[in-house]
C-alpha positions in Angstrom: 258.4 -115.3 182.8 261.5 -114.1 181.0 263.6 -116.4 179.2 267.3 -116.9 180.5 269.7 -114.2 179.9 272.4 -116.2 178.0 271.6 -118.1 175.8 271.6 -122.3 175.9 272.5 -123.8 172.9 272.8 -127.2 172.2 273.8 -130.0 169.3 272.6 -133.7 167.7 274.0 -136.1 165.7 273.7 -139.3 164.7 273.8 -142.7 166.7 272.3 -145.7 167.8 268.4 -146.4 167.5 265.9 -145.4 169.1 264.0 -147.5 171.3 261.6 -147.5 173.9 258.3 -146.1 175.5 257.6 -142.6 177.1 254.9 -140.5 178.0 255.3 -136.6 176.8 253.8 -134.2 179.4 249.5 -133.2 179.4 248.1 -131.5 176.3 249.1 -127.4 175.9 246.0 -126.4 174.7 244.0 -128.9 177.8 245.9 -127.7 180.3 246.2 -123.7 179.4 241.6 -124.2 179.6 241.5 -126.5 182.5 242.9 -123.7 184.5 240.5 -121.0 183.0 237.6 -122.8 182.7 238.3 -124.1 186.7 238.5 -120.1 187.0 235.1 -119.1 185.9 233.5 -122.3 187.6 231.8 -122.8 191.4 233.6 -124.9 193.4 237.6 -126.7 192.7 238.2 -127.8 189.8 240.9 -130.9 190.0 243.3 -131.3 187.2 245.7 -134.6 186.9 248.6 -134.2 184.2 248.7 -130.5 183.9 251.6 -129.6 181.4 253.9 -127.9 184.1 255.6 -125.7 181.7 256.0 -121.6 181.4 253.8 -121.5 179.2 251.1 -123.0 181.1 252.6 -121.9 184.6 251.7 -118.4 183.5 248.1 -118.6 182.6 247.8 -120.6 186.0 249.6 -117.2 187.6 247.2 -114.8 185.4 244.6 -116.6 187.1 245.8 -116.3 190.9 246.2 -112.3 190.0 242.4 -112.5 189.0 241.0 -113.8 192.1 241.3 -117.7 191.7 243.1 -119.7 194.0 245.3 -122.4 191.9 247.4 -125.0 193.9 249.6 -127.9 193.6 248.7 -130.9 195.8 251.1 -133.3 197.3 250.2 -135.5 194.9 250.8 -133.9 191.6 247.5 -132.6 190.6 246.6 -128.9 190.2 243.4 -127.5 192.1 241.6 -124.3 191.4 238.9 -122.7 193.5 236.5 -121.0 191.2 235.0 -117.6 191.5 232.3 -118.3 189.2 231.1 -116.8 185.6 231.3 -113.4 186.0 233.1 -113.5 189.1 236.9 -112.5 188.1 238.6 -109.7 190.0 241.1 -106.0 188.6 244.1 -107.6 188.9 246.3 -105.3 191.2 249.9 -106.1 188.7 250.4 -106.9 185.0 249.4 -110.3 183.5 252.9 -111.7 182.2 252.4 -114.7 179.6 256.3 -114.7 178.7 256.0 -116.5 175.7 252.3 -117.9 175.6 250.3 -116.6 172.7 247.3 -118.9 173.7 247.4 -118.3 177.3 247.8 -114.5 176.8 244.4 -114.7 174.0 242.4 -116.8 175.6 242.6 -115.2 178.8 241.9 -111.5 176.5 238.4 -113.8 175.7 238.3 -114.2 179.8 238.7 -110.8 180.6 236.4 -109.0 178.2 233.5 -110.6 180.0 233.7 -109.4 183.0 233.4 -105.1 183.7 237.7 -104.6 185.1 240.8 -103.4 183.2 243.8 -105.4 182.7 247.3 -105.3 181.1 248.6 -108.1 179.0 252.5 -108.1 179.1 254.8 -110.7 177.4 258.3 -111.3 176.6 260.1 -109.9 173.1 258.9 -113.0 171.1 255.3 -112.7 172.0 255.5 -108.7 172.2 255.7 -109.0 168.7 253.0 -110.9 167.6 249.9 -109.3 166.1 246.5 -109.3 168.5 244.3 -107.4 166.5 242.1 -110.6 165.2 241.4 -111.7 168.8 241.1 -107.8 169.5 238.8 -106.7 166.7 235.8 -109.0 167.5 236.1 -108.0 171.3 236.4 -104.6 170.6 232.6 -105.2 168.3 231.3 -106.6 172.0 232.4 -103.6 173.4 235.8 -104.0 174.8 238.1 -100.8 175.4 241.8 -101.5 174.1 244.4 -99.5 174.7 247.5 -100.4 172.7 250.4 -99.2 170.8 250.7 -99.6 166.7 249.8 -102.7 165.3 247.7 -104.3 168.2 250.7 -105.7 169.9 251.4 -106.2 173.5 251.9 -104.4 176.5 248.5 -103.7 175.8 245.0 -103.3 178.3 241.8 -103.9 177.8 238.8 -103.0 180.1 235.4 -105.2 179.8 232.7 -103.3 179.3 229.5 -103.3 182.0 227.3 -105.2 179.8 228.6 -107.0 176.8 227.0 -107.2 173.5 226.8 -110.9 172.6 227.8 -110.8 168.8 227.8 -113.6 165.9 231.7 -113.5 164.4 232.6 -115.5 161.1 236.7 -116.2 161.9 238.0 -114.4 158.8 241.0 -117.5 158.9 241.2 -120.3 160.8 242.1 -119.7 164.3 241.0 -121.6 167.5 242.5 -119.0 169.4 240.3 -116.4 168.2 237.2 -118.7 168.2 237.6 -119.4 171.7 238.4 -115.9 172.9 235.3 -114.7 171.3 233.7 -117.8 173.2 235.2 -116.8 176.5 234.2 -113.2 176.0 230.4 -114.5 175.7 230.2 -116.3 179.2 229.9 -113.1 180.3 227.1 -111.5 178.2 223.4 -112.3 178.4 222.3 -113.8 175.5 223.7 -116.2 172.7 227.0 -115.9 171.3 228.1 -117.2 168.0 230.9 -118.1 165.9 231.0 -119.1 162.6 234.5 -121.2 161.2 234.1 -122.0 157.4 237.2 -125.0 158.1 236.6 -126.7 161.6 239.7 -126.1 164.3 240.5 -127.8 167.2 237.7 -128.0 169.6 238.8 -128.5 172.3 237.1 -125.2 174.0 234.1 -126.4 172.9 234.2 -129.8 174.5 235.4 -128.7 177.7 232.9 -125.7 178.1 230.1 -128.2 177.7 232.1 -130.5 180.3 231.9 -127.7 182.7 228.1 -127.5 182.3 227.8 -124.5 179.6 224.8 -124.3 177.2 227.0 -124.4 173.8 225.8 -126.0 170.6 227.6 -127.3 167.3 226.1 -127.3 164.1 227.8 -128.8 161.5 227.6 -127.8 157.8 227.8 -130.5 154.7 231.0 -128.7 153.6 232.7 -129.2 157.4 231.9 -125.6 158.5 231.1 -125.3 161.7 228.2 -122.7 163.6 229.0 -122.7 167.6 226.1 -120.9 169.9 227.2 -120.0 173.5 224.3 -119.2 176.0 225.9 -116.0 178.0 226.4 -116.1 181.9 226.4 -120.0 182.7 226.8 -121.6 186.3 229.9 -123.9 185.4 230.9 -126.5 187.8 234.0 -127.4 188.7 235.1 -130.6 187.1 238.0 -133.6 187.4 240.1 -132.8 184.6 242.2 -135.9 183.7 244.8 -134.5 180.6 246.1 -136.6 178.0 249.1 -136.2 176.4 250.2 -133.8 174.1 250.3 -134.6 170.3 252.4 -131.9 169.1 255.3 -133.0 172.1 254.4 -136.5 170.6 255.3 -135.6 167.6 258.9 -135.2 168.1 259.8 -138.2 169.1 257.4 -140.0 166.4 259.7 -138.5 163.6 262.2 -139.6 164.7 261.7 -143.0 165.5 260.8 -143.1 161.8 263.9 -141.4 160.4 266.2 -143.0 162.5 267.0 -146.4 161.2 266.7 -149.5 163.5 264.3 -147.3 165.3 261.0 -148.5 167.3 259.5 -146.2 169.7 256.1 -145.9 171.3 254.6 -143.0 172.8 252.2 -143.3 175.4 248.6 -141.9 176.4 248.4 -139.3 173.4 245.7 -137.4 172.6 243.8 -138.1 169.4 241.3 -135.5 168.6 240.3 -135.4 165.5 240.9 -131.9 165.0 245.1 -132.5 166.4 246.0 -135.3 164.5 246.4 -134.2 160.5 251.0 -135.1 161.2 249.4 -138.7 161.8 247.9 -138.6 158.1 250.4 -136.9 156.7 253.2 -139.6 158.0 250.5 -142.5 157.0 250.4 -141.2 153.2 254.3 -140.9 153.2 254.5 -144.7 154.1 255.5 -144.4 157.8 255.3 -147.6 159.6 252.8 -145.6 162.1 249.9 -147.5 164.3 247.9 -146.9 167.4 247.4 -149.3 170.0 245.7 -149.5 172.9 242.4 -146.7 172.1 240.4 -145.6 174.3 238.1 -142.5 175.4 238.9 -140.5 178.4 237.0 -137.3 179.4 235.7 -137.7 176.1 238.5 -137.4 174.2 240.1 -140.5 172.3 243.6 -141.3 173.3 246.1 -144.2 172.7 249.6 -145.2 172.6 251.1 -144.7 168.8 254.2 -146.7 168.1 256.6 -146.1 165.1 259.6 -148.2 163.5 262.1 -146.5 160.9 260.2 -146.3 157.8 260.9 -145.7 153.9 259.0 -142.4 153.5 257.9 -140.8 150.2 257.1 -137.2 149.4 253.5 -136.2 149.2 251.2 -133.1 148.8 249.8 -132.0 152.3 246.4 -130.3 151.1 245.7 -126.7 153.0 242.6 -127.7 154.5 244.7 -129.9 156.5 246.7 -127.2 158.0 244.2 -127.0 161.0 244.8 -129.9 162.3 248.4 -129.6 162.1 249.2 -126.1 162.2 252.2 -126.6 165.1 253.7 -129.9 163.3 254.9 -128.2 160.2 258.2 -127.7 161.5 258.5 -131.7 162.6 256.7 -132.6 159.4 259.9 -130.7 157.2 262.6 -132.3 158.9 260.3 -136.2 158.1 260.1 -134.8 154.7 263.9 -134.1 153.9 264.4 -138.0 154.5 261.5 -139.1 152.5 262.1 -139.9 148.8 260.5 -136.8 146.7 259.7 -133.3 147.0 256.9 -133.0 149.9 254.5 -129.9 149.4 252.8 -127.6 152.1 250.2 -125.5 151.3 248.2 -123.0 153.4 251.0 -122.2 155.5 250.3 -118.5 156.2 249.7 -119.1 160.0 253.1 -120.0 160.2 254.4 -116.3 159.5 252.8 -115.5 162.9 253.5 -117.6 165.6 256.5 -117.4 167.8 258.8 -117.4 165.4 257.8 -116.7 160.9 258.2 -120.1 161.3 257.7 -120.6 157.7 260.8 -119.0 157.0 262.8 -119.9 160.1 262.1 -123.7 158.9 263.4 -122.9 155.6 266.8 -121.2 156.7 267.3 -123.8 158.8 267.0 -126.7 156.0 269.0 -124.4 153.9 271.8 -124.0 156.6 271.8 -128.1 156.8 271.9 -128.8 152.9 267.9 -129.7 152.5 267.0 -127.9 149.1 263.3 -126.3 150.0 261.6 -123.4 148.6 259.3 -120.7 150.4 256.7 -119.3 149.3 254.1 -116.9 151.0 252.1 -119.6 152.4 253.9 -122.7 151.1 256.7 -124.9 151.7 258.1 -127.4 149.4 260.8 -129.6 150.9 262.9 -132.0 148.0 263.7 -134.7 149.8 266.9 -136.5 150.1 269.2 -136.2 147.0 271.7 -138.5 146.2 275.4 -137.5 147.1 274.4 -134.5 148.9 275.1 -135.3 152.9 273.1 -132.9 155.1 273.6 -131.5 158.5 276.6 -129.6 159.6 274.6 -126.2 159.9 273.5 -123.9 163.3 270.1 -123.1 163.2 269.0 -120.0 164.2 265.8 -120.4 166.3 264.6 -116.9 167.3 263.0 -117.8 170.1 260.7 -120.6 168.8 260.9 -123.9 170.9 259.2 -125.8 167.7 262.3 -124.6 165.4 264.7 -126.1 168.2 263.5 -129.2 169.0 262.4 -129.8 165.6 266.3 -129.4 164.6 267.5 -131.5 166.9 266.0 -134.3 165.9 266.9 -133.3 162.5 271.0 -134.3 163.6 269.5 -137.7 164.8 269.2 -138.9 161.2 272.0 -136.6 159.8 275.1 -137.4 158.1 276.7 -134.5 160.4 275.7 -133.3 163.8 273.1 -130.1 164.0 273.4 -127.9 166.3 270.5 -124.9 167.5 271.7 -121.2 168.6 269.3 -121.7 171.9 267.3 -124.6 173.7 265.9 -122.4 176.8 262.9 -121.5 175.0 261.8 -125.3 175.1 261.3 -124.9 178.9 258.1 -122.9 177.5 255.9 -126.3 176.3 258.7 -129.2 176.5 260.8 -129.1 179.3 261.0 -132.9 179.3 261.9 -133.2 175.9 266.0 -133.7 176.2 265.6 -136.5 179.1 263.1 -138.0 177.4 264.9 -138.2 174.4 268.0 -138.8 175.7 266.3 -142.0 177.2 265.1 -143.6 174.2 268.6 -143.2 173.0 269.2 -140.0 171.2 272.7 -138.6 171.4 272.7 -134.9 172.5 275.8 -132.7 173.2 276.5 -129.3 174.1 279.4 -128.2 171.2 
């Protein structure tokens, strides 16, 4: 699960259009529960468009060492045979997520159901982000931890022999801790709940109810959102069919729209309500953005969403929408250095956690490419493109954060001077498609 030793860096500039139609690979967050869920289910679970990335290729290996058998057919599709709610076995080794802060959470949720100790190992990026608020409700159901300073992997935690189902209101918004406290309650008796004052993405919801769970929703006139988990279901295993990814989506939607002569269509992405706040955002700044084709499938809304080179304008991006758009921030910043006026991001304070501070390894890197921005503790304002002033020409450093690299290169698509990033091998972690597919729609990568 370690990332390459040397590193791979890698440049953009400036070219023809883009044009064209591609699919990006399955939903991240689908894929990382279709394997869990198939886990903790009775009988095999089939799922069709698994994202075959690290990221996802781990949790389906944290699974294996817990007892599941996962597959690949001949065919594509992923099978796992099920041990059942309650059913996961001590894994003999260590549970390496590399780089996978929801695979390494969720299956944290997973594990503190069931009465068997396991380590949680990860790579330097995801050794040093912070645990403790998917730790501290677990530890309230009665989870042992065992972990150095500031809740941070290698750490292991040991379920306890009968879990105390608890009700938990998520202190910030976090589906990742949501669903870890959900995953933690399959294996109590009695009802687990969580309480989220600003709705996340749901998609742990919708899928444990898929695989037969009794879970309820209650929805509040303010949006909040009360979710009650009945302990020690009998899932069955399901045909997972996943949809594409709108975060991977989102890279080549930008660009398409700050490109000029652009038109570019991505295919069969996902449109949960709760993933598509980039969508609004690029409406309100005037991109030239539809969906066609809509449909439901698994219940879940999909559709193709096409995008010519637009005029954009700067606008404010309110914090409540920072749920539904949490990973697009980076993507959004590079859209907003073309658009005409300063673009402001608020509620940005996830961002200082993920793989990267993001928050401030966007801002370097429009810095580093003559975009005037400024940072604040949980805000971002981006100025837009000044008159006179060409951008580009910089090296981004991307400290280990596939978003920050792929969200650059596209960046030195649109720039007056080529771009380049300090490492691309990280992508391999949720996008390994992403330079072919680009490449094919016409983008004009280099290695400097």
């Amino acid at each position: 699960m370690a990332h390459a030793a040397s590193p791979s860096p890698l440049s953009s500039r400036a070219g023809r259009s883009l044009a064209g139609r591609i699919r990006v690979p399955g939903d991240k967050s689908i894929s990382h529960r279709s394997l869990m869920f198939g886990a903790v289910s009775l009988g095999e679970t089939r799922i069709e468009g698994l994202l075959e990335a690290d990221d996802v290729l781990g949790t389906g290996a944290a699974m294996r060492a817990l007892g599941a058998v996962v597959t690949r057919d001949g065919e594509g599709a992923w099978r796992v045979s099920g041990l059942g709610c309650g059913g996961l076995l001590e894994p003999e080794g260590v549970l390496d997520f590399g780089n996978a802060g929801t695979g390494s959470r969720l299956t944290m949720g997973l594990v503190a159901g069931h009465s068997i100790a396991a380590t949680f190992v990860g790579d330097a990026s995801l050794s040093r982000r912070p645990m403790g608020r998917v730790l501290n409700p677990l530890r309230e159901m009665g989870v042992e931890v065992i972990a150095r300073s500031g809740d941070r992997l290698p750490l292991t935690l040991r379920g306890p022999k009968t879990l105390l189902p608890i009700t938990y209101r998520v202190p910030v918004p976090s589906a990742q801790v949501k669903s870890a406290v959900l995953l933690a309650g399959l294996g109590g008796a009695g009802i687990t709940t969580v309480i989220e004052p600003i709705a996340t993405r749901d998609h742990t919801e919708r899928m444990l109810q898929g695989f037969g769970a009794d879970l309820s929703v209650e929805i509040a006139e303010d949006g909040g959102r009360t979710i009650r988990l009945v302990g020690r279901p009998e899932l069955k295993a399901q045909h997972v069919v996943v949809p594409g990814d709108p975060s991977s989506a989102a890279f080549a939607i930008v660009a398409g729209l700050i490109v000029p002569g652009s038109d570019v269509t991505v295919e069969n992405v996902l449109l949960n309500p709760l993933r598509t706040g980039l969508f609004q955002t690029l409406l309100e700044m005037g991109a030239d953005l539809v969906i066609e084709n809509e449909r439901l499938s698994g219940g879940e809304r999909i559709g193709d969403v096409r995008v010519r080179s637009s005029q954009l304008k700067g606008v404010v991006v309110p914090p409540e929408r920072a749920p539904a758009m949490i990973d697009e921030y980076p993507i959004l910043a590079i859209a907003a250095a073309f658009a005409e006026g300063p673009t402001v991001m608020e509620g940005l304070e996830e961002l200082r956690v993920k793989e990267s501070d993001r928050l401030a390894a966007v801002a370097r890197g429009l810095e580093t490419n003559a975009i005037a921005c400024r940072e604040g503790d949980t805000s971002l304002v981006v100025e837009g493109r000044r008159a006179g002033v060409k951008i580009g020409g910089g090296t981004v450093a991307t400290h280990l954060d596939h978003r920050i690299a792929m969200s650059f290169l596209v960046l030195g698509l649109a720039a007056d001077r080529p771009v380049s990033v300090d490492d691309t091998a990280m992508i391999a972690t949720s996008f390994p498609s992403f330079r072919g597919l680009m490449e094919g729609l016409g983008a004009d990568f280099f290695e400097a």
